[in-house]
C-alpha positions as CSV (number, residue, x, y, z in Angstrom):
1,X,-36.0,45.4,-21.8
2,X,-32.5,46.1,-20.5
3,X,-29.9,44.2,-23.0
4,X,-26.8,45.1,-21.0
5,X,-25.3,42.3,-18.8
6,X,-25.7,42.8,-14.9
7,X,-23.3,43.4,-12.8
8,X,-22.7,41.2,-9.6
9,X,-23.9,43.2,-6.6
10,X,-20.6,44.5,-4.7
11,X,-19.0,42.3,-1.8
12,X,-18.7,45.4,0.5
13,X,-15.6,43.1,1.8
14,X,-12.8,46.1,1.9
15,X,-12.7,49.4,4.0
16,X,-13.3,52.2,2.3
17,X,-16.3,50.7,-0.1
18,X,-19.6,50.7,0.8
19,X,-21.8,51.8,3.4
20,X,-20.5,49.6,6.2
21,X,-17.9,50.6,9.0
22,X,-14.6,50.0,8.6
23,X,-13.6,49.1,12.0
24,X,-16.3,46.3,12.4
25,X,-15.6,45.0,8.6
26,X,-11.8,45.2,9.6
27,X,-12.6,42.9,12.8
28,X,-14.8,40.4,11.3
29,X,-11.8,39.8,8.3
30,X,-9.4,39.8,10.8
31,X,-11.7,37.4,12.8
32,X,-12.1,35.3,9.7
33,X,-8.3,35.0,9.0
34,X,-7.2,34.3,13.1
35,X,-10.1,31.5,12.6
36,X,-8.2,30.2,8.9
37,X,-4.7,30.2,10.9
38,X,-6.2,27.8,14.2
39,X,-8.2,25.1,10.9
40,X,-4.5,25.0,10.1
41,X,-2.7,25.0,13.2
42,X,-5.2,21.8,13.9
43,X,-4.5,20.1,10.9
44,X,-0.7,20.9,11.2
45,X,-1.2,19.4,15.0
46,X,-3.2,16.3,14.0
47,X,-0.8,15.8,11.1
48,X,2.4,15.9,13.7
49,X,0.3,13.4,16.0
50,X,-0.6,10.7,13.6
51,X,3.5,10.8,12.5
52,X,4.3,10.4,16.2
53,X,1.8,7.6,16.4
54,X,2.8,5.8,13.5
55,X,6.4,6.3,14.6
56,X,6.0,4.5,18.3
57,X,3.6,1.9,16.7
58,X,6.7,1.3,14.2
59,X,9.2,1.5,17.0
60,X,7.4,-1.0,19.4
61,X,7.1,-3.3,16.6
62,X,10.4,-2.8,16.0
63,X,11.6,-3.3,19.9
64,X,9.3,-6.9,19.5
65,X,10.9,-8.1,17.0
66,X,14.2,-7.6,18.4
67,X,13.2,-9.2,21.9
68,X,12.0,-11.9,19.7
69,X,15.3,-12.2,17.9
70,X,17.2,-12.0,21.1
71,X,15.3,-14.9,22.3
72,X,16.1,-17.0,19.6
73,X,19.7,-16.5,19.8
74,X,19.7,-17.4,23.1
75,X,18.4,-20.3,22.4
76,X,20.6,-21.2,19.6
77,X,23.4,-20.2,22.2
78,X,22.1,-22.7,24.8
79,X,22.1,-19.5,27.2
């Protein structure tokens, strides 16, 4: 029986290591980073869209409560 510890098998992730080809490896982790940067480019786009939402829902709330106001004061005014 074998009492040293195993080693993990080797991520042939890199160029250069391994029997894989480096032009292919080099495409698929260059695939795998484009596809990273667009998952954040979304989120970065959703995020911006749910502040512009929450900004016009604030802003029309904003614009009915001054109508509102305006109203009264008219009517205080007799106008």
């Amino acid at each position: 029986m074998d009492v040293r510890t195993r080693v993990a098998e080797p991520q042939y992730r890199y160029p250069g290591f391994g029997p894989l080809d480096g032009e292919a490896l080099q495409r698929e982790i260059n695939a795998e980073k484009a596809a990273l940067a667009m998952r954040c480019l979304a989120a970065q786009v959703v995020t911006v869209l749910a502040c512009l939402g929450s900004a016009g829902l604030f802003i029309s709330v904003l614009w009915n409560q001054l109508s509102k106001y305006e109203q009264l004061l008219k009517h205080c005014a007799g106008v």
